[in-house]
C-alpha positions in Angstrom: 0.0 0.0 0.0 1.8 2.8 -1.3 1.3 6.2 1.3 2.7 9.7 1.0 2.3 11.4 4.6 2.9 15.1 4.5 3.7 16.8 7.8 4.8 20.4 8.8 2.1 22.8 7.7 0.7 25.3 10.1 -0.1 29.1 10.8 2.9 31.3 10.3 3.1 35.3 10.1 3.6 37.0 6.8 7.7 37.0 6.5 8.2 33.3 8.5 9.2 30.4 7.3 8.0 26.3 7.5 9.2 23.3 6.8 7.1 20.7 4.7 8.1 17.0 5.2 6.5 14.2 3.1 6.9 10.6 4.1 6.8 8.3 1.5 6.6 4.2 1.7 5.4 1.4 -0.5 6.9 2.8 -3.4 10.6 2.5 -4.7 11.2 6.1 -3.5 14.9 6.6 -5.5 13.5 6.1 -8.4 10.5 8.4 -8.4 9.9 11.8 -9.1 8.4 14.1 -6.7 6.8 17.3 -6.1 4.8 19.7 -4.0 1.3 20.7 -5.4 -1.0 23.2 -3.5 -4.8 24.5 -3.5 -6.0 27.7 -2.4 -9.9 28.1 -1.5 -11.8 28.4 -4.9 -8.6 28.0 -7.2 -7.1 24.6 -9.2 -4.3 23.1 -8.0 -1.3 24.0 -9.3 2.8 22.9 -9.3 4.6 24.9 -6.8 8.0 22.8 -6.8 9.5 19.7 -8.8 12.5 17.5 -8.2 13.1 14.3 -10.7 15.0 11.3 -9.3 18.4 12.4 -10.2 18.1 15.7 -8.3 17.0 18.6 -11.1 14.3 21.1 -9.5 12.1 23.5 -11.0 9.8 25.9 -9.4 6.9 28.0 -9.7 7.5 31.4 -10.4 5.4 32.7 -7.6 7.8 30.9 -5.6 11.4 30.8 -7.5 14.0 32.1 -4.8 12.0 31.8 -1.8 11.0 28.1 -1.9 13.3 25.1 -1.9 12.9 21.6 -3.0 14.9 18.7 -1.3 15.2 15.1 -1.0 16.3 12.6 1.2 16.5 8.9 -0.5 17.6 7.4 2.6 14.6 8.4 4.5 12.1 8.3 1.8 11.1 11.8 2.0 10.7 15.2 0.0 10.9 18.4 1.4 9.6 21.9 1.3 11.6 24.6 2.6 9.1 28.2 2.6 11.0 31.0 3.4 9.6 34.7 3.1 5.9 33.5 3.1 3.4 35.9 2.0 -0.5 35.5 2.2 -1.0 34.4 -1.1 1.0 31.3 0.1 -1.8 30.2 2.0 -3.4 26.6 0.8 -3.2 23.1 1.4 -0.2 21.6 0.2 0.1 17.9 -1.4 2.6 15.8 -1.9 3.0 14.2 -5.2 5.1 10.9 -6.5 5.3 9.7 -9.8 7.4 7.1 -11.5 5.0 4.0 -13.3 2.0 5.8 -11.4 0.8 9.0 -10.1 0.3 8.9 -5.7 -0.8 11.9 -4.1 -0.5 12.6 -0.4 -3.8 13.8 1.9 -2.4 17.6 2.2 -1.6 19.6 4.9 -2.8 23.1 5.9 -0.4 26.2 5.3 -2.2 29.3 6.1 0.2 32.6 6.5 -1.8 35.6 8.3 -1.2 38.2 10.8 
């Protein structure tokens, strides 16, 4: 049973920073890409970050030098580093694995207000 378990999310001031963790198992994690998806109230979801198996990122330009995109293969997880969150950040954020087949993760709540 493949399960991505995303952790991390929370309220943070306009400015802060958070620290998205998704746990991956059931699935040969090396080999997969992954990426961070979110969904704001009344919008589609959209990419936000993208890392392939061998390490290559690309970003969403809303968030290109404020967001970074990590991996661990020895611990099976993908992270999100926020920095400089504004507002408009706010959303639930998925995780996302794809190799043979398409996983998502159940989201987790990111909501940046003062």
């Amino acid at each position: 049973q493949v399960q991505l378990v995303e952790s991390g999310g929370g309220l943070v001031q306009p400015g802060g920073s958070l620290r998205l963790s998704c746990a991956a198992s059931g699935i040969i994690f090396s080999i997969n890409n992954m990426a961070w998806y979110r969904q704001a109230p009344g919008k589609q979801r959209e990419l936000v970050a993208h890392i392939t198996s061998g390490g290559s990122t690309n970003y969403a330009d809303s968030v290109k030098g404020r967001f970074t995109i990590s991996r661990d293969n020895a611990k099976n997880t993908v992270y999100l580093q926020m920095n400089s969150l504004k507002p408009e950040d706010t959303a639930v954020y998925y995780c996302y694995a794809n190799r043979y087949r398409a996983y998502w993760g159940q989201g987790t709540q990111v909501t940046v207000s003062s």
